[in-house]
Structures are given as C-alpha cells and as structure tokens.
C-alpha positions in Angstrom: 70.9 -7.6 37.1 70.4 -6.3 33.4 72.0 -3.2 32.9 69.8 -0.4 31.7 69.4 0.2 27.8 70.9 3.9 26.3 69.9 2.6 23.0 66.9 4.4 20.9 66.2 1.5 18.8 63.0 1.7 16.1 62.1 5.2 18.7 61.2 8.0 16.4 62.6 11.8 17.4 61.7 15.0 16.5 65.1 18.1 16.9 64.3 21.5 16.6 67.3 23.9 16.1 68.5 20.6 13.9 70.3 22.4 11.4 73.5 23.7 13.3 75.5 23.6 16.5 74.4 21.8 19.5 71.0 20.7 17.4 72.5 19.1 15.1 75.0 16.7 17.1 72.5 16.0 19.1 70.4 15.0 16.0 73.1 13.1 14.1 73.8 11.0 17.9 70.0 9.8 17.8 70.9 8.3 14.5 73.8 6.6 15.5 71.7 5.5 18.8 68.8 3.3 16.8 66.1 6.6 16.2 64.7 8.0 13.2 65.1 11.9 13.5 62.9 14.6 12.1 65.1 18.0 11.7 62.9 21.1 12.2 64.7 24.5 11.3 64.9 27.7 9.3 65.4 26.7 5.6 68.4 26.8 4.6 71.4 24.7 3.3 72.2 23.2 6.9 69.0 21.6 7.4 69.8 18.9 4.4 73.5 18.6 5.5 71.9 17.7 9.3 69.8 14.8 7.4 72.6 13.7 5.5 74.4 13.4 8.4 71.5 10.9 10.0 71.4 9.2 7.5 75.2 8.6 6.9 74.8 7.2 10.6 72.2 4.6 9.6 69.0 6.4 10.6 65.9 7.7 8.4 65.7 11.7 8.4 63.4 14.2 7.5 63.9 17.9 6.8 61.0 20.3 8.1 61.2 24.0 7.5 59.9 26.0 10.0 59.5 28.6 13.0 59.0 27.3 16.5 57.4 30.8 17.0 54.3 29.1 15.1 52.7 26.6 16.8 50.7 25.7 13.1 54.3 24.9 11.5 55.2 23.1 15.0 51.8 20.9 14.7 52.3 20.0 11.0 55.6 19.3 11.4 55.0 16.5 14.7 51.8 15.5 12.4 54.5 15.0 9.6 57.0 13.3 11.5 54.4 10.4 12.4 53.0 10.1 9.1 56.6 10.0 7.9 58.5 8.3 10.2 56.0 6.5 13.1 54.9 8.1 16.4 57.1 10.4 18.4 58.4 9.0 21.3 61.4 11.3 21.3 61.8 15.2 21.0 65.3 17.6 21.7 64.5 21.3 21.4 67.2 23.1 20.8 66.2 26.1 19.2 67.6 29.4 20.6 69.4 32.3 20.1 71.8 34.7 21.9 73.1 38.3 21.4 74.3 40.9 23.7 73.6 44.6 25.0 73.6 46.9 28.5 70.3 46.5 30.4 69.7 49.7 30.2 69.6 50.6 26.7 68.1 47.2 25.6 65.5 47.7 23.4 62.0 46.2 23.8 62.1 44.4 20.7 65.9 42.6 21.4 63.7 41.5 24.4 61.2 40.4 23.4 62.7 38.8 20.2 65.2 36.5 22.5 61.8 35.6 24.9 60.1 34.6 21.6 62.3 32.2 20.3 64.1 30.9 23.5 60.7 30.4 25.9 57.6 30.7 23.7 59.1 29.1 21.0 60.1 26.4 23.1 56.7 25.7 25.0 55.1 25.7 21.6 57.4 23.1 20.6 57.1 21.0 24.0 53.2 21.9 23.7 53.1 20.3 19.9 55.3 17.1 21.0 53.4 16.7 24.3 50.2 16.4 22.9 51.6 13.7 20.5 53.0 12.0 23.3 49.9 12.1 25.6 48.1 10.6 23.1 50.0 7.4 23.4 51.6 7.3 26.6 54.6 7.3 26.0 57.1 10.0 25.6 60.6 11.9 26.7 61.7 15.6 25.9 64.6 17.1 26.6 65.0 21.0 26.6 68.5 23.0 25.8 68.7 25.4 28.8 72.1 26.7 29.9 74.3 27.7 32.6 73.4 31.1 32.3 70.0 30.0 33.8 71.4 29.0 37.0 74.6 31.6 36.9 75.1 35.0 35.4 78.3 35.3 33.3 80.8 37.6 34.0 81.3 40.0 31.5 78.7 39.3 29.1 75.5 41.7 29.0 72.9 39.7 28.4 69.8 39.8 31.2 67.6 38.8 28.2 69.4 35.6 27.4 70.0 34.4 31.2 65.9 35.1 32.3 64.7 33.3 29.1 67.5 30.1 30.3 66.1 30.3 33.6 62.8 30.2 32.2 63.8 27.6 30.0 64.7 25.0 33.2 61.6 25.7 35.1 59.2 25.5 32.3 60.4 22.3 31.8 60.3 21.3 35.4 56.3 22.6 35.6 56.0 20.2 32.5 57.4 17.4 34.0 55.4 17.6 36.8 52.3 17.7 34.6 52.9 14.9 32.6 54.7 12.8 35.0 51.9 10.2 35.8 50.9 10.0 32.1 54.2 8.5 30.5 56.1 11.5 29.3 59.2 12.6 31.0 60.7 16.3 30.6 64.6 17.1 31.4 66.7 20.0 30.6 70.0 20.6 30.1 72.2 23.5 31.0 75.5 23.3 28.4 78.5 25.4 29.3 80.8 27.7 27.0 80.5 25.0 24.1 82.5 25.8 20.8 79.1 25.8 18.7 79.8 28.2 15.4 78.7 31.5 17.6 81.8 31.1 20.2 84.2 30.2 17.8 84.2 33.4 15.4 87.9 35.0 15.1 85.8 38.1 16.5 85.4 36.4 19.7 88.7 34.8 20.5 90.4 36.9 23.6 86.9 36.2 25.0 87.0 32.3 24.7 90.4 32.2 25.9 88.7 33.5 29.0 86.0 31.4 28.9 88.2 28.3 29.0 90.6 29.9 31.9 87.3 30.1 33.6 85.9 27.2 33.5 87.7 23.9 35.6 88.6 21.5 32.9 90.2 24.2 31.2 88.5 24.5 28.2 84.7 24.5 26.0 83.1 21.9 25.6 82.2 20.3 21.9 78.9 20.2 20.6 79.5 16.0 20.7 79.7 16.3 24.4 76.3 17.2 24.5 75.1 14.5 22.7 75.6 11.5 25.8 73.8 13.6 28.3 70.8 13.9 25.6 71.2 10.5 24.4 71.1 9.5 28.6 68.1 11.7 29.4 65.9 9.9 26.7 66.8 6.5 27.1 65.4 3.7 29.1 68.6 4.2 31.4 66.6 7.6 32.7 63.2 5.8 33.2 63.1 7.3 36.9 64.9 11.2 35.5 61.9 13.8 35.2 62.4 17.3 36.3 65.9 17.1 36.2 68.2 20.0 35.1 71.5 18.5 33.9 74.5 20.8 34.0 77.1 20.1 31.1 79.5 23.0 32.0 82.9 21.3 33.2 82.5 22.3 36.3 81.7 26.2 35.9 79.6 26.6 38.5 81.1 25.0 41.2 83.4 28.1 41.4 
C-alpha cells in the first residue's frame, strides 16, 4: 500500500486574510508544502511580509489588495492568480473579524459589519474560487470557522461572531454538497483560543489565562498548529473529506 500524499507540489493556492494571524501561517505552510500562494488582504505592510515569507519557504507569491466584501476585487484577483501563477486548485479563506458587545445594545451596524466580512465575504470568496475550480474539475477549499460555531463561549458577548461561525460551517457544508460530484471539495475548520495578534494584547491577559485553564491541553493553540489540519484537508491524503468540520480546539468542547 502507498501511503497517501500531504504534499501540494506544482498546486497553485489562493489565502484570503493572508496578511496576518492564522492566514498567514497557513499561507507561508502551502509554501513549504510544494504550492504557489496568492495572498489576498487589506493593503498594508503585512501583506508583503506574508509573500516574503512564501517565498523564503521556496514558493512563488503574489500580493493582491483587496475586500472580500467585493466580489469584483475577489474575481480579478482569482483571474490574477491564474494568469500569474497557473490554475487554482487550492484556496484557504481566512478572512474574519471579531469584536465584542451585550446583545442587547448591539448596534445594527456592529451586526451587520461582522455578517459582512465573516459570511458574505466568505461565500463571495468561495463563489470566486468555485467558479475557477468548476471550470476545470478540480479543486479543494477550506473555510476558517471556529469553535464558537459549534459552542458559545463563556464570558464573551459576542452572538454576532458565534451566528456568523455557525454560518460559516454550514455554508461550507451546503457547498460541499453542491460541488461534490464535480471535483471540488469544501472543509472547514473550527480553531480554538489560538494566540493570533488579537488574543495576545497585554489588554487581554487575565482573560487568556482563563482561556488556557479552560481548555484541556492547558493552553492556546499557535497559529502553526493550524497549518497541518489545512495542509491535511487540501491534500490528496483527504481525497474522500468533503463536508467535514474539523475542530482544532485542544479538546474545548468535549467539556
């Protein structure tokens, strides 16, 4: 028996949320698994350090500006990242955002601003990479979710966040189940209390010393932990994975 390949060899990926946190390990562990990565964030100084970082681990990047709440940007850019780099095969979205407030005096617009970004923007990307795939045959995604899709975390206000998560994991089973039979697979995955730049503010601290006395393996993950779950999910070794939520939480929710 052959084992199955995790390697991405000569596969070319598209990351949005590239520039920072759990986007850009994941981005940079592409590189250093054979693919060609395409970075797709705000401008700004970290999107050139994520592509310096691909290419320091012997991959080809490209930096693309943009919004995933515009589905033009998110068409150029997967129109880019062909002409640039070959056909997408591969895609991580990872774009997202987070903040905080009582239910009840939650504004429309914190609602709808987190819904934007963390499900619309989202679909539009998967929307913009699916075509792509489709139009070969060939193709894997894999979505950031969370825990807080499947859970809702104790002491933190944030209904907005955890419905958009939720969202998040069943658009992406609804996808899977579309594309199934024509060569694209769709996966999420549902991260834990990682230590991405947002959890580890000085600001924050009495809170993350609860999060890791929380959580079973005593501790957050790193953003690197994520990257063998996404790695897994788009490789050959996942041929028969579609649909498939995979919670990266150190155990959280079996308590």
């Amino acid at each position: 028996m052959t084992l199955p390949s995790f390697r991405l060899d000569q596969q070319t990926a598209l990351v949005t949320g590239a520039a920072s946190g759990i986007g850009r390990a994941i981005a940079a562990g592409l590189a250093r698994s054979g693919a060609n990565v395409a970075c797709f964030d705000l401008p700004g100084p970290g999107l050139d350090e994520a592509c310096k970082e691909i290419e320091a681990a012997g991959g080809r990047a490209l930096p693309i500006s943009g919004d995933v709440t515009d589905a033009a940007s998110l068409t150029a850019a997967v129109e880019q990242t062909r002409s640039t780099l070959g056909p997408l095969t591969l895609a991580v979205n990872s774009a997202g955002i987070a903040n905080a407030s009582p239910a009840e005096e939650m504004t429309r617009e914190q609602w709808q601003r987190v819904l934007d970004i963390n499900v619309t923007g989202l679909f539009l990307s998967c929307q913009a990479e699916g075509r792509a795939m489709l139009d070969h045959g060939r193709g894997a995604i894999v979505n950031i979710a969370s825990m807080s899709g499947t859970i809702v975390n104790r002491g933190l206000l944030q209904a907005h966040y955890n419905a958009s998560k939720a969202a998040v994991i069943h658009l992406t089973r609804s996808l899977a189940m579309e594309w199934c039979r024509r060569g694209v697979r769709v996966n999420s995955i549902s991260p834990g209390y990682t230590a991405t730049p947002m959890n580890t503010r000085p600001e924050v601290a009495d809170q993350v010393r609860q999060f890791e006395a929380d959580t079973p393996l005593g501790r957050m993950a790193t953003v690197d932990e994520m990257v063998g779950p996404a790695v897994f999910l788009l490789s050959e070794a996942a041929a028969f994975c579609t649909g498939v939520d995979l919670l990266v939480d150190g155990g959280f929710t079996c308590w």
